[in-house]
N, C-alpha and C positions, 0 to 999 in steps of 0.2 A: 342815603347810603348808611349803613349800619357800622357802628364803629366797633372793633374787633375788641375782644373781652379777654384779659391773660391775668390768671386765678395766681398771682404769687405769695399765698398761703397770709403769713403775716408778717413777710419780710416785706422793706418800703427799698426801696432801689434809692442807691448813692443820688442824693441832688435831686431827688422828685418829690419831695417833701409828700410822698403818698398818688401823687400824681400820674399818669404814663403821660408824656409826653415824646417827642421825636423833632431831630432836625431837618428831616424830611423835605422836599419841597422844592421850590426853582433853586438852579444856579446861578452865580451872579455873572453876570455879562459886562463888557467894558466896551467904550466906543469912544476913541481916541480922537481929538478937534485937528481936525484934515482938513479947516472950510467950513464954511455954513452949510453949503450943499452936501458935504459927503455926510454930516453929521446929522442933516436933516434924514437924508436916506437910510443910515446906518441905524437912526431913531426907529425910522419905517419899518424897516425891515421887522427891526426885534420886535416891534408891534404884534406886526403880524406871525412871528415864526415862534413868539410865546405865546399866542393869544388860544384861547379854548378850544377853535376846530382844527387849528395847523397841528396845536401839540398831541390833539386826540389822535390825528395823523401817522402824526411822526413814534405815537407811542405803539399804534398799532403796527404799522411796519416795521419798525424796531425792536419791542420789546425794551424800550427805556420806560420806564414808571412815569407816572404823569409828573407835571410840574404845578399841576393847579387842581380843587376839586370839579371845579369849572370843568376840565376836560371830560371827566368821567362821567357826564349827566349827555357830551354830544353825541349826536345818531351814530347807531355801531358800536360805540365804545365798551357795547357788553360783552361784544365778541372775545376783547383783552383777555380776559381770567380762562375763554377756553382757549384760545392761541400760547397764551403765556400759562399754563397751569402755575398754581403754587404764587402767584403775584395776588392773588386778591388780598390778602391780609396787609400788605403794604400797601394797595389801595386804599383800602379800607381806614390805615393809620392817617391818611392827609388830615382827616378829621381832627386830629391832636399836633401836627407840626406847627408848632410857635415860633417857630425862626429858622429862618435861615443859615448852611452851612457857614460858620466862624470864617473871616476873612484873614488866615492863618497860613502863611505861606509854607512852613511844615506839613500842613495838613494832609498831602501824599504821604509824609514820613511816618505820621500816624497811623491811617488807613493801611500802611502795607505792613505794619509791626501790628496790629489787630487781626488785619488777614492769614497773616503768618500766625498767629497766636492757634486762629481759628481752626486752618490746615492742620496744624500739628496735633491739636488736639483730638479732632476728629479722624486722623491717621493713625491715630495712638501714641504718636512718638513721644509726646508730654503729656503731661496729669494738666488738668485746665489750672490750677493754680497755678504751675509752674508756666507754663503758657500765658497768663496773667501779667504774670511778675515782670515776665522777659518785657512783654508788652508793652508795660507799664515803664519800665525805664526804657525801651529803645523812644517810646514817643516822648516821655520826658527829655531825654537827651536832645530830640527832635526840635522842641520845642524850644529848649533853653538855647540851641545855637541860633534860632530865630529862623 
């Protein structure tokens, strides 16, 4: 897979020391001790419903991004990018996810004060700085209440 190429002139993005990388990637799963058996099962299961050809699966009927690169090499999976247009560059990024989304109980408060930021800006209703800004303090606020 070809990893996607973004020309930003000679400006270096906050925290990438020059780098592109992305948080990209699985989510984390919890499996709560029910018993040896439920947990052995519940083990199972995640096994298999994250493992390469379930998630190539579930991404294709879905239209969820994959969780692995694993997934995008199983039979069919080229189908994704014409089913889902516009996803192969996020395909394409697994090749750079270094980590996993922060384990950040805010982290909803975040994502919808960024999506908000996003909407607005693209509706015209704010200037992207200002969009920024608001942003930027509603997930701080997010964050500092824990």
């Amino acid at each position: 897979m070809q990893q996607a190429k973004i020309d930003y002139g000679t400006q270096v993005l906050p925290g990438t020391a020059g780098n592109h990388a992305t948080i990209a990637g699985p989510d984390n799963w919890v499996v709560y001790d029910h018993g040896a058996a439920r947990t052995k099962a519940a083990l199972e299961f995640l096994r298999w419903f994250t493992g390469p050809e379930q998630s190539a699966k579930w991404s294709l009927a879905t239209g969820s991004l994959p969780i692995r690169t694993s997934t995008t090499t199983q039979p069919g999976f080229d189908a994704f990018s014409t089913t889902y247009p516009g996803n192969e560059v996020f395909v394409a990024n697994l090749a750079n996810a270094t980590k996993a989304k922060p384990r950040v109980t805010a982290l909803p408060q975040v994502f919808d004060a960024i999506g908000k930021a996003v909407a607005s800006t693209l509706l015209g209703k704010t200037s992207a700085k200002a969009a920024l800004d608001d942003a930027k303090q509603a997930a701080d606020s997010a964050l500092a209440a824990g």
